[in-house]
C-alpha positions, 0 to 999 in steps of 0.5 A: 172364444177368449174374452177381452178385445173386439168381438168378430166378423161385425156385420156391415162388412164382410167378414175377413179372413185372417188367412189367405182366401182362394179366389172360387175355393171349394173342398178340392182346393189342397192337393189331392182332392178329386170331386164330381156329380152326377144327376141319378133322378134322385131328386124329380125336379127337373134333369139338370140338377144333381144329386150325388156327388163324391170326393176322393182322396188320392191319399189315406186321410187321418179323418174326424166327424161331429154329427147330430144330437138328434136320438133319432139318428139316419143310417148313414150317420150310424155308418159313418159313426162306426167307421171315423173310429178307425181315424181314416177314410179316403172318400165321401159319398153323399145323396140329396133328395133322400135322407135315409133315416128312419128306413131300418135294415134296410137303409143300413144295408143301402148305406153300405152299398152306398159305400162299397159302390163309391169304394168299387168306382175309385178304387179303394176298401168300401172300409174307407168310404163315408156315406152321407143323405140328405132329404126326405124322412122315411122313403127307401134310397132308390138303389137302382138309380143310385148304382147307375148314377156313380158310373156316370161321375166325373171326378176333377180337381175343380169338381168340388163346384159340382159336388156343393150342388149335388148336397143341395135340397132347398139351399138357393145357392152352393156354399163353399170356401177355401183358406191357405195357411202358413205352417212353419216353412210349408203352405197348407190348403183348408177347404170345404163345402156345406148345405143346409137352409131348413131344420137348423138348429144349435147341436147342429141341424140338416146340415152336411160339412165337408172339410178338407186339408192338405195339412197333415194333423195327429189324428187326436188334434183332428178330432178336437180341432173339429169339435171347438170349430163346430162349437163356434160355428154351426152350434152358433146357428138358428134357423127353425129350432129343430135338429135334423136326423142326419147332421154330418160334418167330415173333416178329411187330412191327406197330409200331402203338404208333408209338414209333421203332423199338427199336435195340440198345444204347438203354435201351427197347431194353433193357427190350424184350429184358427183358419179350421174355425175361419172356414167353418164360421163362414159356411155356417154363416152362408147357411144361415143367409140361406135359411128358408124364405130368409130376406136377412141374415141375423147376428147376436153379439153378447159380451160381458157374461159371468162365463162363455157358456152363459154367453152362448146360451143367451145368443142362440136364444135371441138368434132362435126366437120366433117373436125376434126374428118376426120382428126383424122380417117386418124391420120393427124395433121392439126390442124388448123381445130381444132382453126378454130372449135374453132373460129366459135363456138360462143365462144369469143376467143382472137388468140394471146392467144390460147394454143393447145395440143394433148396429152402432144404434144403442137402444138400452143403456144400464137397463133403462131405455134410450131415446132412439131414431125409430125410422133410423132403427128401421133403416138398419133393421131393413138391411141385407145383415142385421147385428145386435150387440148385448153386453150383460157387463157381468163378466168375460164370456163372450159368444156369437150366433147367427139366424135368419128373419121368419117370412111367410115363404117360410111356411110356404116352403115347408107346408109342402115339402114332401109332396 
């Protein structure tokens, strides 16, 4: 982020776009997306979810992906790895209810199947499907249900709607967005859909992205373009501290709105990677709102470090501590644990010129405490979002984080999520 000025998305407001938001966008918004879900039994809770979705473009995509730091990597992250070398793709196939990790040969060989049954239904080389899983560590892909259950999908240009629920697993509500941008005299579409609720943690976490455009993009500019909205946004997240086996984010580029393709260092290829990163922040700030057991949703402000880097180690340790986030959940104003995230961060910090606020509520002032509100400060503590702004008045490096509050639904949630 470039320093100077205000930093984005305040909370206590909605977050505005700077670009045209498509009233229900989801991935299928720009031209020539097709989606659509099936229920294969995948998941046991009940025949009315859905499990397995796919979208599909009617056109050869210049494709990027980012995908987990986790060494522990699922097959269908390996697949996908090896095929977004070629820079092209034209569909993706994902499952929730079965992660596919830690499966050896035989979760490849399911991934791959995986493809080519995706590949057989739309038409196309299994060489141009990604595959993606999310769910349980460890149990097989039940194969058997999967091959029924791609016969049984329907896809639609409004299909993204399905295809955000089929990625599900303990999400409580889809997560989708679409923007339309101005490239020159041509109007481009930039859509997606993500999920992710548990496992969440900075370098990604359980989370699945799928992004898609319109727009047609050099295939180099893709990758970067991808990459720096990653950064900003779901590398900005904390849920639990831990780092999933299957993080994927896809971003596919059809180039059906026939502009020439977008390059570094132009300015629509600038106003691309901003709305890029405008839909990705939002995606990433819904997972975090939806972060297990969650009742509020966290924003860590910090201005004012010697670098961005040191700004971003200190807001994703504040937005990951146990003790912040406790404190939070039962709206109490002990911020020293905030200060104290910030000091073992790994950020160079001199205490005699922090700045603490929540909200517009300032707590510490040059290091020293101020005299505050307390019932005030539970009030804003209470509310549905929740932001604290330190300025280290070191420097220009600025960066943004978002998590959630620990409530015991949290445990509830995972002390049994296997069985």
């Amino acid at each position: 982020m470039n320093g100077g000025g205000v930093l984005p998305y305040n909370m206590g407001s909605p977050m505005s776009f700077t670009h045209s938001s498509i009233p229900d966008g989801t991935v299928t918004s720009p031209a020539g997306f097709l989606a659509g879900a099936a229920y294969a039994g995948i998941k046991t809770r009940g025949e009315d979810l859905l499990d397995l979705g796919l979208l599909y473009s009617e056109s050869l995509c210049v494709a990027a992906g980012v995908f987990t730091a986790n060494k522990i990597r699922a097959a269908p992250v390996l697949l996908c790895q090896e095929r977004i070398s070629n820079k092209r793709a034209r569909a993706i196939f994902v499952n929730s209810g079965c992660a596919n990790a830690c499966t050896g040969e035989q979760g490849l060989a399911d991934a791959l199947e995986m493809a080519g049954l995706a590949a057989g239904k739309v038409g196309v080389s299994p060489e141009e499907v990604l595959v993606a899983s999310t769910g349980v560590i460890g149990i097989p892909l039940p194969m058997e249900r999967i091959r029924g259950g791609v016969e049984r999908i329907s896809l639609s240009p409004d299909g993204g709607h399905k295809l955000t629920r089929a990625m599900m697993t303990t999400d409580t509500f889809p997560k989708e967005v679409a923007l339309s941008v101005r490239l020159g005299d041509r109007k481009a579409t930039i859509g997606g859909v993500a999920k992710g609720a548990g496992m969440i943690y900075p370098n990604m976490a359980t989370l699945l992205c799928f992004l898609a455009t319109d727009a047609a993009l050099e295939a180099g500019f893709a990758e970067a373009s991808l990459r720096r909205a990653v950064d900003d946004s779901f590398n900005m997240i904390a849920i639990d501290g831990d780092t999933s086996t299957n993080d994927t984010v896809l971003l596919l580029a059809n180039g059906l709105t026939g502009n020439k393709p977008l390059e570094a260092g132009t300015p629509e290829g600038e106003v691309f990677q901003d709305a890029l990163r405008q839909v990705c922040i939002h995606l990433a700030r819904c997972i975090a709102r939806d972060g297990e057991g969650a009742t509020r949703l966290i924003e860590v402000q910090v201005d004012g470090a010697v670098t961005e880097a040191d700004a971003r180690l200190a807001a994703r340790t504040v937005v990951n501590s146990s003790l912040v986030k406790a404190a939070v959940h039962g709206a109490d104003p002990n911020w020293g644990r905030i200060v104290a995230a910030v000091g073992r961060s790994g950020a160079e910090v001199d205490q005699s010129r922090i700045d603490l606020y929540l909200g517009k509520l300032c707590l510490l002032k040059s290091g020293s405490p101020v005299v505050f509100d307390n019932e005030e400060a539970r009030r804003v503590l209470s509310n549905d979002e929740v932001c604290f702004v330190v300025r280290l008045n070191l420097g220009g490096g600025r960066a943004v984080a978002w998590g959630c509050d620990l409530s015991e639904q949290y445990v509830v949630i995972n002390c049994a999520y296997a069985t």
